[in-house]
N, C-alpha and C positions, 0 to 999 in steps of 0.2 A: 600286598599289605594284608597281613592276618589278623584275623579281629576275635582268635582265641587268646585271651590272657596271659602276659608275659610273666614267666617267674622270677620273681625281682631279688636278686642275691642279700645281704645282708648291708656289705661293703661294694660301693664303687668308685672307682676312679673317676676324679674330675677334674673335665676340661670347662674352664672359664670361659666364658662370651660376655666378650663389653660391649657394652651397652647394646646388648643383643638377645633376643629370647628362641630359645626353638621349642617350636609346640609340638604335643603327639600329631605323628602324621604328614609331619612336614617333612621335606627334604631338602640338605643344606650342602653346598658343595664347598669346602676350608680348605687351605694352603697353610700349613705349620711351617713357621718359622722360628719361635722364641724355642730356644733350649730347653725348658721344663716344660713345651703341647710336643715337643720332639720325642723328648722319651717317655710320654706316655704312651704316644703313639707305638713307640718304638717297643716297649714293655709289653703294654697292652693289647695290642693289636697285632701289632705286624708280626712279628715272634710267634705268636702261640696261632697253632694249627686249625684249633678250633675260636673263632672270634666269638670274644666276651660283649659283654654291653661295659659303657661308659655311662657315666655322668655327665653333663651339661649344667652347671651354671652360670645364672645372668651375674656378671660383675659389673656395678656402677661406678664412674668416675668420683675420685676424691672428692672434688669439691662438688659434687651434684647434691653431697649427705647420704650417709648410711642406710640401708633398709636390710632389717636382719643382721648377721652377725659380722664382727671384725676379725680378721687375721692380721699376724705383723707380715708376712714376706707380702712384695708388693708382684702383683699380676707378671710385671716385666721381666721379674729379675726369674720369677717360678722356683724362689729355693729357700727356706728357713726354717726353721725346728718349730716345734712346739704349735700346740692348739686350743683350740677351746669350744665352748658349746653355743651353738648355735639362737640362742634367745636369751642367755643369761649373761654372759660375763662377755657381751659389747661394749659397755664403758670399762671394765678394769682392761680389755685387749687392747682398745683405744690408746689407755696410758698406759700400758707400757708398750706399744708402737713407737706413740711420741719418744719415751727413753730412752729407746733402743736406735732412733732417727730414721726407724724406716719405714716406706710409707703402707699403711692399713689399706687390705683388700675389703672394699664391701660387698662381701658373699649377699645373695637373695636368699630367704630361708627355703625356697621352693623350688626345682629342677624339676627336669625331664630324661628319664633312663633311654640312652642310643644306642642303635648296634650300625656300623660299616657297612655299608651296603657296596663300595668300591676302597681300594687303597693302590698309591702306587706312589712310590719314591724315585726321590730324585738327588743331585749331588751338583749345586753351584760351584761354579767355575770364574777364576781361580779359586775362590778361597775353600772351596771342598767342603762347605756347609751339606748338612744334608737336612733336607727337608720332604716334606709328606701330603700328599692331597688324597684328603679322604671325604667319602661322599658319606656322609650320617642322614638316619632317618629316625625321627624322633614317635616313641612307642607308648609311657606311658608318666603321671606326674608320680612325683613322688617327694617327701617331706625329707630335709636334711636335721638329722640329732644333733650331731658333731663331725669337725672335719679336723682332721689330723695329715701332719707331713709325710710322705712316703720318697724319700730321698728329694728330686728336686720339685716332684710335684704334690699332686694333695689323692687324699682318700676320704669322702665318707661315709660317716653311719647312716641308711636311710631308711625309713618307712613307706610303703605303697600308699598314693591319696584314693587314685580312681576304682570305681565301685567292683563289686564282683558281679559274675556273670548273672547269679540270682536276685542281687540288687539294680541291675541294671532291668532284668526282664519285668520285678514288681514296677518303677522308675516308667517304665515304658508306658504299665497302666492311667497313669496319673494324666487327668484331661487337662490340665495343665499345661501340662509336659507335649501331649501331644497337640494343643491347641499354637503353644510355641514353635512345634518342631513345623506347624503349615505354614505359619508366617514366614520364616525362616525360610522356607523351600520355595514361597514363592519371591521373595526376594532375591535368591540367590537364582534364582529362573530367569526374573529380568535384569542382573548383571549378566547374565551370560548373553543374552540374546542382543548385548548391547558390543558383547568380545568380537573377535573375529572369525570368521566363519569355521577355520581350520581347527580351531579347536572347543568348538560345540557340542560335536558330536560324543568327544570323550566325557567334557564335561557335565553332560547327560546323562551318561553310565553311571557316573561318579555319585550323582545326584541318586540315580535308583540303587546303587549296588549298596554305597558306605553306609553306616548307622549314624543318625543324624549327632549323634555327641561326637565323633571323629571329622564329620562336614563342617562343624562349627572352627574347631581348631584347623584344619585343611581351610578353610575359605579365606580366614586372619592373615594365617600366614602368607597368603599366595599375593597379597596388597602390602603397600607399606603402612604405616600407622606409628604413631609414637611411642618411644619404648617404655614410656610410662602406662600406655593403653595394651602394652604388649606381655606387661609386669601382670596388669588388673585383668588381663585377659588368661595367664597363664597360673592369677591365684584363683579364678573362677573354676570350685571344684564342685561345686552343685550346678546339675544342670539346667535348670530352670535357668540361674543367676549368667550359666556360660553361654546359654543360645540367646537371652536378653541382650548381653553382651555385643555377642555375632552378628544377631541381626542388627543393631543400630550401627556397627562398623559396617556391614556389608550396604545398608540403605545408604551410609554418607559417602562413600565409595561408588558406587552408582550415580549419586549425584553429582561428585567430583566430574564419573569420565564424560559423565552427557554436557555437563557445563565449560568440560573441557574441549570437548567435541565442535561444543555450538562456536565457542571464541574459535578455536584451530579452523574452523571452515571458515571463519568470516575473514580471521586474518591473511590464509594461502588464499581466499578468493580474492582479494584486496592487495595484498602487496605481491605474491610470485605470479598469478593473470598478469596483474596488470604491469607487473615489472618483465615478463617474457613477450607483452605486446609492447610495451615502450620498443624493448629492444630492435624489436620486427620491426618496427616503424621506422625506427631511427635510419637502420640496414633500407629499406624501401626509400625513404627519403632522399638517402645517399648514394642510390641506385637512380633515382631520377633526378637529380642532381645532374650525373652523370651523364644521362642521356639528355638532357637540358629540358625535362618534361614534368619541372619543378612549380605546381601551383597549391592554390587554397582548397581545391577537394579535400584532399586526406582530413583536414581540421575539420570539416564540415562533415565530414566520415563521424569524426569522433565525436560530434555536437551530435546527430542522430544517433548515434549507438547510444551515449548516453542519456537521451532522451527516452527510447525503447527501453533500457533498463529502468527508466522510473517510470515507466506503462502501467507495469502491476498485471504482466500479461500470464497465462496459465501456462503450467511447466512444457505443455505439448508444444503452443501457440510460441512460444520461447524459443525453442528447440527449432521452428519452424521458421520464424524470422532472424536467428542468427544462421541458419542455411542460406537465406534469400543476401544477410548481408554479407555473407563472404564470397556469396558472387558478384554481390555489387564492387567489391574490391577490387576485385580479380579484373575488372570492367573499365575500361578507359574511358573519359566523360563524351569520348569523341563520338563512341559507341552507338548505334543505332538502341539498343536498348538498355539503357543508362538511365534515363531521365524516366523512364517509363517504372523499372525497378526502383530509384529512387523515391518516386510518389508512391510506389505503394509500398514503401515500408515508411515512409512519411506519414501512411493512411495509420498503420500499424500501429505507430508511436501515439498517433494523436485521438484515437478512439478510448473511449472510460471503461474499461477493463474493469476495472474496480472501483472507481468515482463514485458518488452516490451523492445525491441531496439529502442532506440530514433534515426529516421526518420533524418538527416540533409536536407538543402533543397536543391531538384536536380537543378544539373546543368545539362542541357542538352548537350552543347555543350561539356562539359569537359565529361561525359557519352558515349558521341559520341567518342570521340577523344580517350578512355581506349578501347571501347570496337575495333576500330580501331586498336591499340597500341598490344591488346590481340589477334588479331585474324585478316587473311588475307582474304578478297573477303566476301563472304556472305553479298551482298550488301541486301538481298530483307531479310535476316533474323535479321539483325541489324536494319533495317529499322524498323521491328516491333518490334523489343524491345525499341529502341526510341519512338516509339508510344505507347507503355505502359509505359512507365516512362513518357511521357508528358500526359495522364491523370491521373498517381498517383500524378503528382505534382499537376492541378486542383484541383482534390477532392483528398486528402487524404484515405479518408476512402472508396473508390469506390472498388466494387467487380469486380477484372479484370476476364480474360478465365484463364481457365488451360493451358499453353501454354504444346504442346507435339513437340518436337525435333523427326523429323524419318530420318534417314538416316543412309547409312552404318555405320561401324568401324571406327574411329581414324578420322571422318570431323571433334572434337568441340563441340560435343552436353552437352556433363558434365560441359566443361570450359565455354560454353555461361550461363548455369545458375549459375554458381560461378560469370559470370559479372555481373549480373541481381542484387546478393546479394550485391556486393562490389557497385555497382551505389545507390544501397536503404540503405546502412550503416547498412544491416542489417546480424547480422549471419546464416551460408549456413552448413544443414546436407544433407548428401545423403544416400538415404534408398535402396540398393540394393534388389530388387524384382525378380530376375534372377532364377529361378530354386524354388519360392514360391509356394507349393501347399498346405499348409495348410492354412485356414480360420482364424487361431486364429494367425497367424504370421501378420495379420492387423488389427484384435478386439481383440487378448488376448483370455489367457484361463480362463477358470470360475477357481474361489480361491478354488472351491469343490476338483479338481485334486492334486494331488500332484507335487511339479515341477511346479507348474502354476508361469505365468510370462505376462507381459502384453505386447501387441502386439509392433508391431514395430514402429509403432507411436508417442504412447505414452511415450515409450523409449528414443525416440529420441530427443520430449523437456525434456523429465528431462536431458539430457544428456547436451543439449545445452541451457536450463538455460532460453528461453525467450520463449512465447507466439506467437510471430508473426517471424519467421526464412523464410527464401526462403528453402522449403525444397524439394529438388531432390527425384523422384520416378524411378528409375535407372530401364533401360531393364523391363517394362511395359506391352513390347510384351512375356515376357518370364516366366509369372506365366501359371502355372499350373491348372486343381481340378480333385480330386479324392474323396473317400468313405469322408476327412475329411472338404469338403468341398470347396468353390470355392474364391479364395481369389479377383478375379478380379470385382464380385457380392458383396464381399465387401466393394472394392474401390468406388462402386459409392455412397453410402452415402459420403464418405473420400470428394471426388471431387465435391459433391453439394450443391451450396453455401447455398441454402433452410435449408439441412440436416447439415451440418456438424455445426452448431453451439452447437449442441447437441449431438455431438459425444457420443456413449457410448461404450467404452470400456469393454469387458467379465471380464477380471479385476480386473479394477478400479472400475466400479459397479455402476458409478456413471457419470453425464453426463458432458463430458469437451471441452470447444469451439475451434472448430477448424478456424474459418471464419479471424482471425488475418494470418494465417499462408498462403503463395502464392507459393503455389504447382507448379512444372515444372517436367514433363515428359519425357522420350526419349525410343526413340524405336528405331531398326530395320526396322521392318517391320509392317504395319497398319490390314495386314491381318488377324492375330493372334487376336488382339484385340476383343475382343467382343462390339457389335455396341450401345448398351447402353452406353458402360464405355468413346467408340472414340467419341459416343455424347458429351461425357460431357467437351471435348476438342478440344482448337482449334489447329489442325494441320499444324504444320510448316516442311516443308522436307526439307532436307539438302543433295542434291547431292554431288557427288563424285568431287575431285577439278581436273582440268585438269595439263599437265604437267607443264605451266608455273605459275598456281598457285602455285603447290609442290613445283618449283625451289626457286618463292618467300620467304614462309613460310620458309624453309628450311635454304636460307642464312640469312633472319630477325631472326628467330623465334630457328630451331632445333638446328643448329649451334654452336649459342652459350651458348642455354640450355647445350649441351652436351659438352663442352670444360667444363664449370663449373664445371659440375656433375663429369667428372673424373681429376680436378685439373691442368688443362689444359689453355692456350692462344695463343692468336694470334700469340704471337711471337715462339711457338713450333709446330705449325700444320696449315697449311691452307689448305684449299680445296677448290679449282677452282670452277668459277658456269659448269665448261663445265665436269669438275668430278660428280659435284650433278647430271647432267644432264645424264652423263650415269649411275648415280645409277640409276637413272629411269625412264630410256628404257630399259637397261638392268638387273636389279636385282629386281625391285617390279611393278609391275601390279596389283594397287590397288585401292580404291577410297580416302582411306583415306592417312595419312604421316607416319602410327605406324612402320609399316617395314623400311619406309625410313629414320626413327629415329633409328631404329635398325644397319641397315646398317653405318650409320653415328658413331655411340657409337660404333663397330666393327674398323671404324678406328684410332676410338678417344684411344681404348684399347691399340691396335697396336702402334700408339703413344706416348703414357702413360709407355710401355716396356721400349722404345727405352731412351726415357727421364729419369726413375731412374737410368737405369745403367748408364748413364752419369753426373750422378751427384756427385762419388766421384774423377773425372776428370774433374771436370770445373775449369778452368784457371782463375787465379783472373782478374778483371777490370782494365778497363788502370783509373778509379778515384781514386784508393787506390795503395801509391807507398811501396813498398817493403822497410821493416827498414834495413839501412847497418847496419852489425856487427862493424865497425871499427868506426862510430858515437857513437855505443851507449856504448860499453867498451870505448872510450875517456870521455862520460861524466857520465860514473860510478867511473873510477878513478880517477878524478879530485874531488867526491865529491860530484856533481851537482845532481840537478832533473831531473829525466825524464819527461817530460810534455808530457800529454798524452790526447787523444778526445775521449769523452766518444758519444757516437753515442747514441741517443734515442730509445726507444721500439718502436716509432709508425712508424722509418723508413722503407722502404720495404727492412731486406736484400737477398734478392732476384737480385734484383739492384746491388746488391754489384760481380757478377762474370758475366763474359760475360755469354751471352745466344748462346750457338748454333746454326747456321744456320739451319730459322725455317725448317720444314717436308712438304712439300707440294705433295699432292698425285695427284700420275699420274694413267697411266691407267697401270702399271709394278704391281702399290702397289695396285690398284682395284684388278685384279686379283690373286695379292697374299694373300691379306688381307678376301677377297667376294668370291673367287672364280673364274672359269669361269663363263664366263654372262649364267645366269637364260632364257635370253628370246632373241629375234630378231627377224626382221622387215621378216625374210623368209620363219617362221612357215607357216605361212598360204598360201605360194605359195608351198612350198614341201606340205601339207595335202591335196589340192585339186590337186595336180599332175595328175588325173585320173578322169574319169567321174564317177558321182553317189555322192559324197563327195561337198556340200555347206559348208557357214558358217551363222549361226546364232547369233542372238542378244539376250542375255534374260537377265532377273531380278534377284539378287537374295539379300538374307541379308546383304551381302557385299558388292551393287553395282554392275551394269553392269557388265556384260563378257561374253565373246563369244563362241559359243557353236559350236561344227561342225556335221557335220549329215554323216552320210557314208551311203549307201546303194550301193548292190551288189546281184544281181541275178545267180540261178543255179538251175540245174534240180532238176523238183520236181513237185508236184500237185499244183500248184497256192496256195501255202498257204503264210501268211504276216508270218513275225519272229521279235519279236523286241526284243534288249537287252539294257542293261545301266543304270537298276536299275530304269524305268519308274515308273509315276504314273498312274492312270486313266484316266485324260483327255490328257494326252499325247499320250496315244497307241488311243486314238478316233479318236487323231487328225492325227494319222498317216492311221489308215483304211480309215477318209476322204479324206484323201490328195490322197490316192492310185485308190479311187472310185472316185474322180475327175477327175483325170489323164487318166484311161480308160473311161473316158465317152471323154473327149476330144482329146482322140487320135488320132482322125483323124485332127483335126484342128490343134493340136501339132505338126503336121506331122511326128507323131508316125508310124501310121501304114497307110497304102495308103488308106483303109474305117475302116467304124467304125464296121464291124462284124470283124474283126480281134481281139483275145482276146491276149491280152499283157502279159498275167500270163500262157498261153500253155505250158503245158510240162516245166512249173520252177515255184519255189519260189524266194520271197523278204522276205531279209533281212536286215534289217537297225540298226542300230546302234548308240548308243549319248555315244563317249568315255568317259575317266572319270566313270567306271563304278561302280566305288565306290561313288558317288555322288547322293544322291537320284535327281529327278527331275521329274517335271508335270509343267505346263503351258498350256496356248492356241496359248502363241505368238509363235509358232515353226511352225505355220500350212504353212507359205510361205515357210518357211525352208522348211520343208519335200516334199512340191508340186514340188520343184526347186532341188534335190536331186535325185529323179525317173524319172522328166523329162531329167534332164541331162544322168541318168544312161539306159532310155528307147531310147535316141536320142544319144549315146553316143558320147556326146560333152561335155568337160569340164566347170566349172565354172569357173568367171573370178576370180584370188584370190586377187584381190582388194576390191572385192566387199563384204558386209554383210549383210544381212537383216533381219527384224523381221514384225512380222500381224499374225492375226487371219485368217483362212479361213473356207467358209462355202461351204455346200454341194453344193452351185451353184457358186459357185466362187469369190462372195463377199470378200473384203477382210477387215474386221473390224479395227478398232483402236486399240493401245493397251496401256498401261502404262510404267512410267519408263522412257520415251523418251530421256531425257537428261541421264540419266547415261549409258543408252546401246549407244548414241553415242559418251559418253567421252569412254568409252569400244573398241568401235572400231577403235578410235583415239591411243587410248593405243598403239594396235595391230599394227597399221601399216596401217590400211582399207585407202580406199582413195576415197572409194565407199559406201554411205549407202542407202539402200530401205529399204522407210518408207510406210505405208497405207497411201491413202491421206487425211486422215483426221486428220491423226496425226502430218502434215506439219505445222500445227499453233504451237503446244509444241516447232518450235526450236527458238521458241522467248525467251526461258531460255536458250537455249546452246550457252556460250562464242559464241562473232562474232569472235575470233582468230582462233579457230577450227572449225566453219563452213566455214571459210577463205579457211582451206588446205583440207577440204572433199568436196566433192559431195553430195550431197543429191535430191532424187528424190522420186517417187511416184512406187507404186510398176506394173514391165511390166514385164513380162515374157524374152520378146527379148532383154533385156537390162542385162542378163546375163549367156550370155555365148559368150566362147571367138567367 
């Protein structure tokens, strides 16, 4: 295609195209048949040695209306005299068409000059027609003057439209022009990248080689369009107005094929699939038919395929479960591994791929005020969970911590992550990990075992139906591993946010995102934990509640949980705050309320007795009066009606008999109900009655509680004795405390100098009751030091007093952990006295000001205990 300027003759021969346009650049492949496109061809072309250029004009159907000028011969016939000019004498052509009866050609005033780029004739048989197929390639536009008969066909006058060489290079300047020609180029970039592959590559060339005013007519033509848009496209002779043009045909053209595309897939996917498995089926059907091994599988085939297909499963995971089920096909039910295959693409179908709980938008303050409503004090633990719900509302989609809950028994740790789901509207499982010491109870067993089943996990959303759940990792502290592995080395891919989007389950086999779902932890105890998996979480501790918290929770919260729970109200049972209050002092010493809820359903039982058996004795109401017999036999035997009130279903009748004077418990029905009291404020003035016997502070999974130390010397070789079910660093900490003691004995004013040995002729023995309790620590080291100094000075301990600290070989007395729950512990007890290390005096910025109000608290001295 040469893109030097055609020299355009004066006069050409023109061949008509109805209702057809050819643009420069185009190429068009025609078969002449009518007599006057015959012998132009035959004239013009085929004859003379060297080929001429042609004409090309668009001719419109009669009745479509004229545009540009009229001739009388009509297109078909190609024969009749006489002409006229091209914009002027269309209506005189018109009449005298009409006179003459024959029907008016509507010439276009605007064509395109062609030259033959192929010709080759032919001769129809019988009737020895001869006809011509010539390939035209369309060069440049140009304006027709006048058109005149040249025997049977036409010739005309025409003028060049398109610009010169030097009007084209000024033309190029114009930012316009070239701001046009990029939109253009990249439109015509993403049609192509939309064609097919085979002819890309050319299309490319085309794009860099052509000058963008020949791309524009080259792109038109090569799509269909209407010959109206083909007319407006072929009178665009200013560039600006032609590439304007191009590009909006080449944009709605790309539109067409993708929209054409998107239906074409969905229909072959939908009717030829599924019309080429009908067929197979049918063939299969009647294949076992035959062999008499004709049942309801295949339907059930086709109830899980199409269940998998509405999964919403990812293209790989897709690709991967219709593998697994054309072996299931393949697979007779008889099959040892049939049933095994079938569950797991049963698994496959019914996991949330794509599910999700739809998010409502948090309220904060309403958030604030449940989690309030749900739950009593835990000011600094609500605090952060409104901080994590006020950047889920920000970002949505933000990767929050793993929140981990540690604190003893029965604070709230399970109920704070049920608040966390109900604030996010989102549904809440809990995966009990308590006693987990296999590895496949968190990845699954591989499908090779028998019995295999996929871990806990992955159980869990199929179970619960969505992708993104608040899902609870219950007792965290309390897995296990052994020979089959360590489930907790598991958990940390489970917990990081990097890994877990690619979860792979032993299994499923296949990788499933976890990064939707907001894991929440609770523990015990942080020690157990191994220090990778506590990395991968942020720790929140939940101390033990003090008495006036219990009392709170208790009348808001336990109360009338449990009047509910056994059918119970206010108007049959009340219980005093000053009864809760001796449930506990006297019946539970705990951190948590679970006892003191036990306690409370004891009396609600008790209650519950008393109330059935008075039920087929309850006296009726003074609103319902008693029918006399002597009314209603007067108006039976008069004849009359009884008129009668039908009372509705939705009244309470309940309502309808007086209620008993309610049950209010005193302290008669405490101890008939509980027992005698469990505990009192004099324990620990009867246990240190004697020298040698302190009391200590320690930690344990349950919260604070108070530990007591006995020691007690007797002849013997200076040997130590310990009993109570110690650990390790407990008996260390008591051979320290004892090698303290004698090294200061003279300043202790143990012994009047310090060569005096304190062990002559006896042993110690010490003692941590409870000996069925395992126990090890370090914070016992002040305990034990204050134990033997009492039992070497024998001078009693004051029994208000408690303490807890590390001690070292020189008398250091370190910090230690736990602070707030060993001193709600000894709040419990009765203490009125607590020694702290002094470093540990900053920790009682968490213990309630109420109960630092009625204790003491001090720094650890020797002389400040004993009486």
């Amino acid at each position: 295609m040469a893109d030097s300027p055609v020299e355009l003759p004066g006069r050409l021969a023109i061949l008509p195209f109805r209702n057809k346009v050819l643009l420069p650049g185009a190429i068009v492949r025609i078969r002449c048949t009518n007599p006057s496109s015959v012998k132009l061809v035959e004239q013009e072309l085929w004859q003379k040695e060297e080929k001429g250029l042609i004409g090309v004009l668009p001719v419109r159907d009669s009745e479509a209306g004229a545009v540009g000028s009229l001739l009388s011969p009509g297109v078909g016939s190609d024969s009749g005299e006489g002409g006229s000019k091209a914009g002027g004498s269309a209506g005189e052509s018109s009449k005298q068409d009409t006179k003459n009866g024959k029907e008016p050609i509507h010439w276009h005033n605007k064509g395109v000059a062609a030259r033959a780029l192929h010709l080759s004739r032919g001769v129809e048989k019988p009737s020895g027609r001869v006809t011509y197929i010539v390939v035209l390639e369309g060069l440049c536009r140009f304006s027709v003057q006048d058109i005149s008969a040249r025997g049977s066909y036409h010739v005309a006058r025409v003028s060049r439209l398109d610009m010169t060489k030097t009007e084209l290079e000024q033309a190029e300047q114009d930012p316009d022009l070239i701001a046009l020609s990029r939109q253009f180029k990249a439109t015509a970039m993403e049609l192509i990248s939309v064609l097919e592959q085979k002819t890309v590559g050319r299309t490319k060339v085309l794009l860099d080689t052509v000058p963008v005013y020949r791309l524009a007519d080259i792109f038109v033509a090569s799509f269909e369009i209407s010959f109206e848009e083909q007319l407006s496209m072929l009178d665009s002779v200013d560039l600006k107005v032609r590439l304007s043009k191009a590009t909006e045909l080449v944009d709605r053209h790309l539109q067409s094929i993708l929209v054409a595309e998107k239906i074409t897939q969905k229909v072959e996917g939908q009717l030829s699939k599924s019309q080429k498995e009908f067929l197979l089926r049918q063939q299969m059907r009647a294949i076992k038919e035959e062999l008499g091994d004709n049942d309801d599988d295949e339907d059930d085939v086709v109830a899980l395929e199409r269940k998998m297909q509405n999964a919403g499963m990812p293209a790989n995971i897709w690709k991967h479960a219709q593998r697994e089920l054309r072996r299931l096909r393949k697979m007779q039910p008889q099959q040892p591994g049939y049933s095994s295959s079938r569950a797991y693409l049963e698994l496959l179908a019914d996991l949330p791929w794509q599910k999700v709980s739809e998010e409502r938008e948090l309220d904060l303050r309403a958030a604030k005020e449940s989690l309030d409503q749900d739950h009593y004090g835990l000011t600094k633990v609500k605090q952060r969970i409104i901080e994590y719900l006020a950047v889920r509302k920000l970002k949505p989609d933000a990767r929050g911590p793993v929140l981990c809950f540690v604190g003893p028994p029965g604070v709230g740790k399970t109920s704070l992550a049920s608040s966390i789901a109900k604030a996010l509207n989102r549904k809440f499982i809990r995966i009990s990990l308590g006693g987990v010491k296999d590895e496949a109870d968190i990845r699954g067993h591989r499908r090779t075992y028998i019995g295999s089943m996929p871990g806990r996990l992955i159980d869990g959303l199929k179970r619960v139906s969505v992708s993104n759940p608040v899902m609870l990792l219950d007792e965290i502290d309390k897995t296990g591993s052994d020979v089959r592995g360590d489930p907790a080395s598991a958990l940390l891919e489970v917990l990081d946010p990097e890994q877990n989007k690619t979860f792979n389950d032993h299994y499923l086999n296949v990788p499933f995102d976890l990064s939707k779902v907001i894991f929440v932890a609770t523990a015990n105890r942080m020690q157990p934990i191994p220090p990778p998996l506590l990395d991968r979480m942020e720790v929140i501790e939940l101390p033990g509640y003090t008495p006036e918290e219990k009392l709170k929770i208790a009348m808001k919260h336990l109360i009338p949980r449990v009047l509910e729970q056994h059918g119970l109200s206010s108007a049959y049972l009340q219980i005093p705050e000053d009864m809760v209050k001796l449930i506990i002092e006297r019946y539970t010493r705990e951190a948590g309320v679970r006892n003191l809820e036990r306690n409370l359903a004891a009396l609600a039982r008790a209650a519950a007795v008393k109330v059935a058996e008075q039920v087929n004795t309850l006296r009726l109401g003074k609103e319902i009066q008693p029918i006399t017999t002597t009314l209603l036999d007067s108006r039976l035997a008069d004849g009359g009606e009884v008129e009668m009130e039908v009372i509705p279903m939705g009244h309470d009748i309940s309502n309808t008999y007086e209620n008993p004077s309610p049950m209010i418990v005193d302290e008669a029905m405490l101890e008939k109900v509980l027992g005698p009291p469990r505990f009192d404020d004099i324990e620990a003035a009867d246990r240190v009655a004697s020298p040698g016997v302190s009391v200590g502070l320690v930690w344990t999974s349950v919260g604070g509680e108070v530990q007591f130390v006995e020691a007690t010397a007797m002849v013997g070789k200076g040997d130590l004795h310990l009993t109570g079910q110690l650990g390790d660093v407990i008996k260390e900490s008591a051979q320290l405390a004892l090698t303290w003691v004698r090294a200061r004995a003279a300043d202790l004013n143990l012994s009047p100098t310090s060569d005096i040995n304190l062990l002559e002729s006896r042993d110690i023995h010490i003692h941590f009751p409870a000996g069925a309790v395992p126990k090890d620590g370090p914070s016992a080291g002040v305990t034990l030091v204050t134990s033997l100094v009492s039992l070497f000075s024998n001078r009693k301990v004051r029994a208000d007093t408690a303490m807890t600290g590390e001690m070292t070989l020189r008398g250091l007395v370190l910090p230690v952990g736990g602070v707030k729950d060993k001193v709600l512990a000894a709040h419990r007890y009765g203490i009125k006295r607590v020694i702290l290390p002094e470093r540990n005096l900053k920790d009682l910025a968490e213990v309630p000001s109420p109960i630092l109000s009625d204790m003491k608290v001090c720094g650890w001295i020797i002389a400040l205990l004993f009486v």
